[in-house]
C-alpha positions as CSV (number, residue, x, y, z in Angstrom):
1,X,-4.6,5.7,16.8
2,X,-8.1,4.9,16.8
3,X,-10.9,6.7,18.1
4,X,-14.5,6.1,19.6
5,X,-17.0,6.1,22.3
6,X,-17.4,4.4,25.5
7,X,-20.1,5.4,27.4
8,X,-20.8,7.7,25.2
9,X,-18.0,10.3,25.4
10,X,-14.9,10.2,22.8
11,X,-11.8,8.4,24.0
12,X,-9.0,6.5,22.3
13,X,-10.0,2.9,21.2
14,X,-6.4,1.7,20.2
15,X,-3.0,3.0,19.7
16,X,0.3,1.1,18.7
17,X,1.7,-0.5,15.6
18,X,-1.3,-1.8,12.9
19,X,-1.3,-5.9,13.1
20,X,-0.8,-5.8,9.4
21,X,2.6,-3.9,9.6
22,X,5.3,-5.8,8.4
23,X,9.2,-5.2,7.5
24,X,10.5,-7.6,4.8
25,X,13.0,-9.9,5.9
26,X,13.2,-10.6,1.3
27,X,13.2,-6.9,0.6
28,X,15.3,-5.1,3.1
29,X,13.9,-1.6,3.9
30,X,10.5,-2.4,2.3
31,X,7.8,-2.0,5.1
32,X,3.9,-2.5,4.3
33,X,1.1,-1.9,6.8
34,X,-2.9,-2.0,6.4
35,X,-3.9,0.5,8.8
36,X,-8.0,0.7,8.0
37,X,-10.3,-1.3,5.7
38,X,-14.1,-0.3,5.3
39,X,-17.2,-2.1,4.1
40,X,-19.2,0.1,1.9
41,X,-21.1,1.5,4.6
42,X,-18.4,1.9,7.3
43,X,-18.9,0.9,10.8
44,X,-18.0,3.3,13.0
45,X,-17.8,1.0,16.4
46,X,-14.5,-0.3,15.6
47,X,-11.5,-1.0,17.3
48,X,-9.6,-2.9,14.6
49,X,-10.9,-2.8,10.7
50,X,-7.4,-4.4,9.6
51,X,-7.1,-7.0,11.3
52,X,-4.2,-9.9,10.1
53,X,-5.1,-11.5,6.8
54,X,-7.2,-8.4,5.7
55,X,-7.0,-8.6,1.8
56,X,-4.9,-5.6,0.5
57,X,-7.6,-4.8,-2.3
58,X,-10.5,-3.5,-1.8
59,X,-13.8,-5.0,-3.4
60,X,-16.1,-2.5,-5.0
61,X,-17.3,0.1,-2.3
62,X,-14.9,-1.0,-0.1
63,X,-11.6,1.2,1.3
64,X,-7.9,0.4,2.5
65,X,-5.8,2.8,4.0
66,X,-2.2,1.3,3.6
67,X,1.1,2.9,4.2
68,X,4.4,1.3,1.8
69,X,8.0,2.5,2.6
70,X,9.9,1.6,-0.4
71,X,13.7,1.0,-0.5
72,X,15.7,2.1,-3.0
73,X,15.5,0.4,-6.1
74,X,19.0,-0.7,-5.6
75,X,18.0,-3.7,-3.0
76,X,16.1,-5.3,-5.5
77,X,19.3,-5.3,-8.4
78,X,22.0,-6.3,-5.0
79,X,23.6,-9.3,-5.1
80,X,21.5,-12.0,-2.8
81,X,18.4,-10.9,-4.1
82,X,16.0,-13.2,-4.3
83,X,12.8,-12.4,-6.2
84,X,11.0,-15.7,-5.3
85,X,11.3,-15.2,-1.7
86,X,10.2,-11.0,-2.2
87,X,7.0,-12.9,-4.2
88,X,6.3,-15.2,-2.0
89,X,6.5,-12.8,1.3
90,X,4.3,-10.4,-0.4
91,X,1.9,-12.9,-1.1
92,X,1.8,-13.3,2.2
93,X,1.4,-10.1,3.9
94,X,-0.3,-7.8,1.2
95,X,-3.0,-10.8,0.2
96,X,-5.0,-9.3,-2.6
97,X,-2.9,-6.9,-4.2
98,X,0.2,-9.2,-4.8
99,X,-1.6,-11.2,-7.3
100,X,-2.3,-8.2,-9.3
101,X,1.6,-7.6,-10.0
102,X,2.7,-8.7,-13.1
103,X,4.7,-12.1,-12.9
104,X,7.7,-10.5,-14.9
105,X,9.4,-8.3,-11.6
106,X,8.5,-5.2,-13.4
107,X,6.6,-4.0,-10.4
108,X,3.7,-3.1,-13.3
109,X,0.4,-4.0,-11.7
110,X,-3.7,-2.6,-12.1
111,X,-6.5,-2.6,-9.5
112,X,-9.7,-2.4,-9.8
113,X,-9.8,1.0,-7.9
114,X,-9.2,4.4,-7.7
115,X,-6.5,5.5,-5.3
116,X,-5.1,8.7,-3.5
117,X,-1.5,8.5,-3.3
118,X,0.1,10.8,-0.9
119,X,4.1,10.9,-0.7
120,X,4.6,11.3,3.2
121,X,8.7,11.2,2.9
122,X,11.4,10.7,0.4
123,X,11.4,11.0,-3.7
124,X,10.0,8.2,-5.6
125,X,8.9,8.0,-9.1
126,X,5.6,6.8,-10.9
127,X,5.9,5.0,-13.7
128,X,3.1,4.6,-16.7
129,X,2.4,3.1,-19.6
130,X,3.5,6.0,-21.9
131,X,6.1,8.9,-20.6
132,X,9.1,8.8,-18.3
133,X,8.5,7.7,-14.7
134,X,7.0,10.6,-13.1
135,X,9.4,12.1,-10.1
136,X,7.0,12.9,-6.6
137,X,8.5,14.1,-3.9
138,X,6.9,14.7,0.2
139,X,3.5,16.8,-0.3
140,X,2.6,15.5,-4.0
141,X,-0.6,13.7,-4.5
142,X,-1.6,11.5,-7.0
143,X,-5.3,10.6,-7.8
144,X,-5.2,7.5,-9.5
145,X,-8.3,5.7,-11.9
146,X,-7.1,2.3,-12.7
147,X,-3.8,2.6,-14.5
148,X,-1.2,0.0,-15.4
149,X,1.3,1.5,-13.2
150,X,4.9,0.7,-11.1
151,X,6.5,2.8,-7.7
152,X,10.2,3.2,-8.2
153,X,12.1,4.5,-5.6
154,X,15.2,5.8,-7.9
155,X,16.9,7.3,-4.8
156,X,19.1,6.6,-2.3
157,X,17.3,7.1,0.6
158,X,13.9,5.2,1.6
159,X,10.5,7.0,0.8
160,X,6.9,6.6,2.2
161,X,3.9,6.6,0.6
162,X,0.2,6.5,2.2
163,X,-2.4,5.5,-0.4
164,X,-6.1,5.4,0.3
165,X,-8.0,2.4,-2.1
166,X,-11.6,3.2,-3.4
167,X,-12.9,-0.4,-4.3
168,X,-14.3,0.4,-8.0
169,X,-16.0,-2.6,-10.3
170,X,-13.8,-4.8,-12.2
171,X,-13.6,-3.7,-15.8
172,X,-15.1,0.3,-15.5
């Protein structure tokens, strides 16, 4: 839901499904979906900041609000899967960020920002460079500053994550 002014009294802009969200057809219970993007000084006469095609990263200044429900780990080890296709659909509907992944599958990738990640539902485990992955559960929060790092949904059961992107410059 999006709110506003018309006429100068607050009222409900939009409401219904972001036209980012997307379930994967490649990665069976994965679900993505841009819900807000900001220029550094946000607008705040705006129906849609998210439109389709919105990049996934945010340049320096910039925000995303994105919500990811992850499958279990499991999907992506199945028999059938096909990592070209889980690339290649992720190119297309998280433009910006998928580049950033590492091209060996590990799921390892770095942005140039920092990031509040909120577990809405489920278990799912951070991974790092150093240290066992890093078991969050609904309620945990993590603030991220640009770290090599992987989700890994080690469960059984799907879990969602909303993360909030701060656009930072490349190489602080």
């Amino acid at each position: 839901m999006v709110t506003g002014h018309r006429d100068g009294k607050a009222v409900v802009l939009t409401d219904g499904p972001a036209p980012t969200e997307h379930q994967f057809e490649s990665i069976p219970g994965m679900l993505t979906s841009i819900l807000w993007a900001t220029d550094p000084i946000p607008r705040a006469d705006v129906d849609e900041a998210a439109p389709k095609g919105v990049l996934a990263h945010p340049d320096p200044g910039q925000t995303r609000l994105i919500v990811v429900e992850f499958p279990p780990v499991s999907v992506m080890t199945a028999d059938g899967f096909d990592p070209e296709a889980a690339a290649a659909e992720t190119i297309e509907h998280q433009p910006g960020m998928a580049e950033r992944f590492e091209t060996d599958s590990s799921g390892l990738h770095l942005t140039d920002s920092v990031d509040y990640g909120i577990v809405l539902k489920g278990r799912i485990w951070l991974e790092l460079e150093v240290g066992d992955p890093t078991p969050l559960e609904a309620g945990d929060v993590v603030i991220q500053q640009k770290t090599r790092h992987a989700w890994r949904n080690l469960g059984t059961e799907p879990a969602r994550m909303a993360f909030i992107l701060i656009g930072t410059t490349p190489g602080d």
